[in-house]
C-alpha positions in Angstrom: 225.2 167.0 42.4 226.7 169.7 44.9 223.9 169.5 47.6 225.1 168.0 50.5 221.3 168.1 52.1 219.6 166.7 49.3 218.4 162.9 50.5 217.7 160.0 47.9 213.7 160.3 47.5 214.3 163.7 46.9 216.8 163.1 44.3 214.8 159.7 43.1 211.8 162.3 43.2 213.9 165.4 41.1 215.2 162.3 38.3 211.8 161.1 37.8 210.7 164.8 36.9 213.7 165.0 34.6 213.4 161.7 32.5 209.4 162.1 32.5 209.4 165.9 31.2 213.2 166.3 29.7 213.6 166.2 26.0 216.6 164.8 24.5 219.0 167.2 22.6 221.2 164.6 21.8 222.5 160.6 22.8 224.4 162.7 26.0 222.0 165.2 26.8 218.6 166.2 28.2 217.1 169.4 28.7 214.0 170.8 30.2 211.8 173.3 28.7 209.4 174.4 31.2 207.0 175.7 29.2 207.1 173.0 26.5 206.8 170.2 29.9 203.0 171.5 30.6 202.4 170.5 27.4 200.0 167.1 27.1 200.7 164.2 24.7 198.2 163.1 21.7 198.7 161.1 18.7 197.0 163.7 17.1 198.3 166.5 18.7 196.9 170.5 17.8 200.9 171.6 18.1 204.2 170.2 17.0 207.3 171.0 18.5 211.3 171.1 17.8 214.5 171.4 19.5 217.5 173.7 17.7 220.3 173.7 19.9 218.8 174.9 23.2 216.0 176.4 22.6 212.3 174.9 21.8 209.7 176.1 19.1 206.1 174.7 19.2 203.9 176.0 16.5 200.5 175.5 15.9 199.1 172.3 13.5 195.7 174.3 13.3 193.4 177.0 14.6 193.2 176.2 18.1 189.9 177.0 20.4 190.0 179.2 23.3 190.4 176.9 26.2 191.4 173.8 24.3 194.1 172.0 25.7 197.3 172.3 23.9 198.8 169.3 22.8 201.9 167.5 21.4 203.3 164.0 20.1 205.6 162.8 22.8 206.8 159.8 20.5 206.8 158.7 17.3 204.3 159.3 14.7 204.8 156.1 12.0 205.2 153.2 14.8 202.0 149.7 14.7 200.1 150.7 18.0 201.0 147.5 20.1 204.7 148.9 20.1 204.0 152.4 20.3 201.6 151.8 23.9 204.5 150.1 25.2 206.8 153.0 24.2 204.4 155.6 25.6 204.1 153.3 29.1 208.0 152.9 29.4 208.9 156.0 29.2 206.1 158.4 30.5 204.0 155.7 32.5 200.2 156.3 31.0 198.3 154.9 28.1 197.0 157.4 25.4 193.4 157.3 25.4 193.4 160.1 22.3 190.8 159.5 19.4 193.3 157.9 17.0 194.2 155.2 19.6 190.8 154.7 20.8 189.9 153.6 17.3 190.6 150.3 15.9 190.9 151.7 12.4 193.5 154.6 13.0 191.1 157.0 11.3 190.7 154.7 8.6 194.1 154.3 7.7 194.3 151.1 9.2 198.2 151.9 9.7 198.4 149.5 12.4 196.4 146.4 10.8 197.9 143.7 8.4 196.0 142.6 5.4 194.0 139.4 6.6 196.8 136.4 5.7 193.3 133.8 4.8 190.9 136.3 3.0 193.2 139.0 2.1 190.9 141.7 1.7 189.8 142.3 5.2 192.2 144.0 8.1 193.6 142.2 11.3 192.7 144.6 13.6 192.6 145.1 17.8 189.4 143.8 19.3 188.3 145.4 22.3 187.2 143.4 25.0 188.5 140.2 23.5 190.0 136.8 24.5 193.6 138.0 25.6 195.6 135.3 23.3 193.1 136.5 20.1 192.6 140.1 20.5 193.1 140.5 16.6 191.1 139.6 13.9 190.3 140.1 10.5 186.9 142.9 10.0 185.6 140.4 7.3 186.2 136.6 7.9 186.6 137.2 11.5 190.2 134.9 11.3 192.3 135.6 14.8 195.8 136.1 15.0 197.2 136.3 18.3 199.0 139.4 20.4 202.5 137.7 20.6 202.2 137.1 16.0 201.3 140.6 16.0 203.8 142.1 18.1 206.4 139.8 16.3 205.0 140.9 12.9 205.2 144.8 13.4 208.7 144.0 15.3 210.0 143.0 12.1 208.2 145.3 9.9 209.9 147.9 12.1 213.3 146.5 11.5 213.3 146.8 7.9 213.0 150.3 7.9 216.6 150.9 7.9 217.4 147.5 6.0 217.6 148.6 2.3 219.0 151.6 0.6 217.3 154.1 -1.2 216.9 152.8 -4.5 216.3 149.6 -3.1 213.2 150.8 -0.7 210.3 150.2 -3.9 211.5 146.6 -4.2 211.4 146.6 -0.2 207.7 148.0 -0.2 206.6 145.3 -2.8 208.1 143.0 -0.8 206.4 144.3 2.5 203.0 144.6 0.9 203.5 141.0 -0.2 203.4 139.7 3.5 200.4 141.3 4.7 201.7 145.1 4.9 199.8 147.6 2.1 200.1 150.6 1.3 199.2 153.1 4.3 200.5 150.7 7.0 203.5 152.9 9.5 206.7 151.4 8.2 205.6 150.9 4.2 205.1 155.1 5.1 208.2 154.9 6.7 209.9 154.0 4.0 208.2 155.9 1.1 209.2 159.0 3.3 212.5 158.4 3.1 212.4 157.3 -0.6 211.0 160.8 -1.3 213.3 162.8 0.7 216.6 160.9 -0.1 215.9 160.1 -3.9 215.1 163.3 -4.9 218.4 164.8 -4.1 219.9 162.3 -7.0 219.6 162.6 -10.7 215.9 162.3 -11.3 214.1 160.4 -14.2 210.5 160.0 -15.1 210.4 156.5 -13.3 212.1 157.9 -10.4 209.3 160.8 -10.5 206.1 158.5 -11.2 207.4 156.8 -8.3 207.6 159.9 -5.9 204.3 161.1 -7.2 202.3 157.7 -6.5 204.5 157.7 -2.8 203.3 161.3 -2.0 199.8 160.5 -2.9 199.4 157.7 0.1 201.4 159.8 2.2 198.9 162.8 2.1 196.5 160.0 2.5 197.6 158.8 6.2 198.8 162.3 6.7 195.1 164.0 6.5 193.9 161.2 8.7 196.6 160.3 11.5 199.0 164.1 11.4 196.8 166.7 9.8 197.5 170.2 9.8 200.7 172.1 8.9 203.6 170.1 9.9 207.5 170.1 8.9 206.9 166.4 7.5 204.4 167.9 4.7 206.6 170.5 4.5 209.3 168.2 2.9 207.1 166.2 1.3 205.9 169.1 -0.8 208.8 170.5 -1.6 210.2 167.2 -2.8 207.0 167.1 -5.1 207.8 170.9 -6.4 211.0 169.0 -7.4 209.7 166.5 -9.4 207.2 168.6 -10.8 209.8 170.9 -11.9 211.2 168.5 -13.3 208.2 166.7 -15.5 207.8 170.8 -16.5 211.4 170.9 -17.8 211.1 167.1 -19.4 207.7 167.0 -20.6 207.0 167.3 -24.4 207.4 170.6 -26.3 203.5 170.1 -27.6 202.4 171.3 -24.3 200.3 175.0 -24.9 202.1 177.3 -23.8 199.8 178.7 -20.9 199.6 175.3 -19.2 202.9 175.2 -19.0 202.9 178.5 -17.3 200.2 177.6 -15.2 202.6 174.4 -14.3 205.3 176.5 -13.5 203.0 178.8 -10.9 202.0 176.0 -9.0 205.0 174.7 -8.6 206.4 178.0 -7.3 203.1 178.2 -4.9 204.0 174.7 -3.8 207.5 175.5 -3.1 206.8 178.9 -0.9 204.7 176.9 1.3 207.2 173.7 1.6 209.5 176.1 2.6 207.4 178.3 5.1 206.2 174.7 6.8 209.7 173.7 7.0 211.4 176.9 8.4 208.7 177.1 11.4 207.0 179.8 9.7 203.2 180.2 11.8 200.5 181.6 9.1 
């Protein structure tokens, strides 16, 4: 690296720092931001951050308290928790101990639980303390499943993610929910965030925008619980439902009084300004 007097723990030492506090700007490069590096991990972080080109921007989720650590999500935010600890281990060598993974529930999302496969009302969810081989079960007929099924489970949950196109994700999403996903689970959110983001640059119809609608109405769901706050993922969300309320405004029948409509159409705008403001890194 053009230092003759630099000897291998030193340089073993000066790596570790890079691939433990680097960010990656692309598949071929890492940089690191100082500043951004003191920054702690949560999965429900008080800051997000972003990289454009070479230089970082961390804005504030929500009103922070004077001395309150500032924090922000080192990986990713839709991802079952039994793949996202090992994730977080591999790659920055500690387990998150933050309030969302500390509870079983993931604030009541239950993103990370299956529906129960013998009941099928109750969640298979972690059990603290439990037998290692049966460390999941079901909150109502107390049915086990074992850490290997679950890991295989969300493994292939994960891989659909990218499996189906976009106008083939709501068959996808039936067909998820069907074995033991539902509706707030990480990669059914997955996919109804891409669904809403890629379907709405198409020609819309009112299926197409009943769809979006119902989509965006679990995804402010498990956004209030598990990423609250101003984020550029609402952001987009919102402005995709300003589109399809514009539409329905435009589309929807001419019996409508007159100042609804006009009331429609200021709301929409309203909606639209603050898509826009979330997703250009404006900080209210």
């Amino acid at each position: 690296i053009g230092f003759d007097d630099v000897d291998k723990p030193t340089l073993d030492h000066l790596l570790g720092i890079l691939d433990t506090n680097s960010i990656s700007i692309d598949s071929t490069i890492q940089a690191l931001f100082p500043h951004l590096s003191l920054a702690s991990h949560s999965c429900i972080p008080n800051c997000e951050h972003w990289v454009t080109g070479t230089q970082a921007t961390v804005r504030a989720k929500r009103k922070i308290k004077k001395g309150e650590e500032i924090t922000i999500r080192y990986s990713y935010l839709s991802l079952h928790r039994i793949l996202l600890k090992r994730v977080i281990m591999d790659a920055w060598f500690f387990s998150c101990r933050c309030g969302r993974c500390q509870d079983g529930s993931e604030m009541g999302t239950h993103a990370s639980s299956f529906k129960c496969y013998n009941c099928r009302e109750g969640f298979i969810q972690e059990v603290k303390d439990a037998e290692p081989e049966d460390c999941y079960q079901c909150s109502i007929c107390k049915k086990t499943m074992s850490v290997l099924k679950v890991r295989a489970k969300a493994t292939h949950f994960r891989g659909c993610e990218d499996s189906a196109s976009i106008e083939k994700i709501p068959s996808l999403v039936l067909e998820m929910e069907g074995k033991d996903a539902h509706p707030l689970y990480h990669s059914v959110i997955e996919l109804k965030q891409r669904y809403i983001e890629g379907i709405t640059n198409t020609g819309l119809n009112e299926h197409i925008c009943r769809t979006v609608l119902d989509y965006s109405q679990d995804l402010c769901r498990y956004m209030d619980k598990v990423n609250p706050g101003v984020s550029r993922m609402r952001g987009r969300m919102l402005f995709c439902m300003a589109k399809v309320n514009d539409w329905f405004l435009k589309n929807c029948p001419q019996d409508i009084e007159p100042e609804a409509r006009t009331k429609g159409r200021q709301e929409m705008v309203k909606t639209m300004i603050l898509a826009r403001k979330m997703i250009s890194g404006y900080v209210t």
